[in-house]
N, C-alpha and C positions, 0 to 999 in steps of 0.2 A: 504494500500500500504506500503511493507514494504521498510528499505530503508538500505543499508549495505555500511557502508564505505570504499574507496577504498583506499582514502588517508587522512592523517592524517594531523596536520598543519605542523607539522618536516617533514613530507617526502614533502610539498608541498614547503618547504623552500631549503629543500635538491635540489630539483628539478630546482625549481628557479635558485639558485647558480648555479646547472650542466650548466643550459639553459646560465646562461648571461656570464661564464667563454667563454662559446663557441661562440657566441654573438661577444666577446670584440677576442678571436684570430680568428676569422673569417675577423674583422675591425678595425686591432690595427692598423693602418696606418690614421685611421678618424679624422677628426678635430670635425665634427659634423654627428651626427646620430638622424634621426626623428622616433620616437617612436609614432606608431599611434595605440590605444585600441579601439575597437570596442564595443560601448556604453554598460553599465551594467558589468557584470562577465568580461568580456575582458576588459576595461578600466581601471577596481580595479585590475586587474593582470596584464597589463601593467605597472599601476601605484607605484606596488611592484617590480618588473624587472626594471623598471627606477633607484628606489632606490639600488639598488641590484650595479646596471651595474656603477653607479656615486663612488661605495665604492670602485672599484675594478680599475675604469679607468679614464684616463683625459679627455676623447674623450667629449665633450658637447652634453649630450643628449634632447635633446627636446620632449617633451611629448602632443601627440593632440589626441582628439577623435575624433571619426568618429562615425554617426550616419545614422542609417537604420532600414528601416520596417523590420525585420527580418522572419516576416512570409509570405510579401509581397514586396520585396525588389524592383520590376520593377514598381511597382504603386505611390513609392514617392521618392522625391530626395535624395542625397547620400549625408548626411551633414560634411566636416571635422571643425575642433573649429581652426584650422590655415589656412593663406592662400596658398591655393596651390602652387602659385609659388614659394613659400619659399621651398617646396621640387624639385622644378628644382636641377638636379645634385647631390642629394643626398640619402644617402644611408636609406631607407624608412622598419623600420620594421615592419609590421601588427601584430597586438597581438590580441586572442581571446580564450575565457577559455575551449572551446571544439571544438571541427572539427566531426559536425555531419554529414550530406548529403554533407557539400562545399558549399553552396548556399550562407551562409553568406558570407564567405571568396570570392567567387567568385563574387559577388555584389560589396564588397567591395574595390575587386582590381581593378574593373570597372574605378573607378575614379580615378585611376594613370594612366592607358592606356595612354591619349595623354599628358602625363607629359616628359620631357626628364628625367628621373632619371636615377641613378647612377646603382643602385640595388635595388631590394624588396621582403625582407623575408619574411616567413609567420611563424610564433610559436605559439602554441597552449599547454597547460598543458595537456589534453588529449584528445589524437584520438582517436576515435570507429571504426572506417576501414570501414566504410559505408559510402562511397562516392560516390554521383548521378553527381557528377562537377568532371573535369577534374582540380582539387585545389588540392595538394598537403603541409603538413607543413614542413618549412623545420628546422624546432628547436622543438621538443616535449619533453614533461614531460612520457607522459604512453603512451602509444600504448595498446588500451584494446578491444580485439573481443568481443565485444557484440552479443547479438541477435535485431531482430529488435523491439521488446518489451519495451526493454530494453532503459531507458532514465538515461544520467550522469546530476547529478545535483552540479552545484559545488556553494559552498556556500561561500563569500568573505562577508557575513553582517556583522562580526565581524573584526574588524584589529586584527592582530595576533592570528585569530582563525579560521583559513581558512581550509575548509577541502569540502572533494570531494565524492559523494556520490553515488551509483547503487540505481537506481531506478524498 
């Protein structure tokens, strides 16, 4: 299986910075914004956009995972590491490293539903435009048409050596 890089870790930083400049004038008015990663590749790229977003603004960002069966999302509970009601009222970003089918994302925004929040964004570093859920991101890094063959594998194992891969 061969694998061909799409992004590199400068364009993935490049990317970043587009993502949380956009981020910070979408919510320059926030006192507080909850940053919530989606365990694995989402969570380490949430956890770099956190960093990102604290260089650039004074807004208090709070950083929680969120955990799910991601091949099975309706068979086991929706876990976040904060408590929910802490995001009553608040502007709630969902971060996650690729927007494949929507299933993740869609699972995932299940458990904001009966929250009263403010707002909730969804960003993702790359979309493949292969969407089974009516989930949309609305802060991206790439927008890349794949086929359906075709798997992104994005690699965050290294700090500062993050790069993004076709599979």
């Amino acid at each position: 299986m061969s694998k061909v890089k799409i992004l590199s870790t400068q364009q993935i930083q490049q990317k970043i910075n587009r993502i949380a400049f956009e981020i910070f004038e979408n919510n320059f008015n926030e006192k507080e914004i909850i940053v919530v990663g989606i365990e694995g590749n989402g969570y380490k790229f949430a956890t770099i956009l956190v960093k990102k977003l604290t260089e650039i603004s004074k807004i208090k960002f709070t950083l929680a995972k969120l955990t799910l069966n991601k091949q099975n999302p309706w068979k086991d509970d929706v876990e976040l590491s904060l408590d929910l009601k802490k995001a009553n009222n608040k502007i709630i970003i969902l971060v996650d490293d690729v927007l494949n089918s929507g299933k993740t994302l869609m699972y995932a925004v299940k458990l904001f539903l009966n929250q009263p929040l403010k707002k909730l964004n969804t960003v993702v570093l790359v979309d493949r435009s292969h969407t089974n859920f009516p989930v949309k991101a609305d802060f991206v890094g790439l927008r890349l048409s794949t086929t359906l063959q075709n798997h992104i594998e994005a690699d965050f194992s290294k700090t500062g050596k993050e790069e993004v891969y076709l599979v």
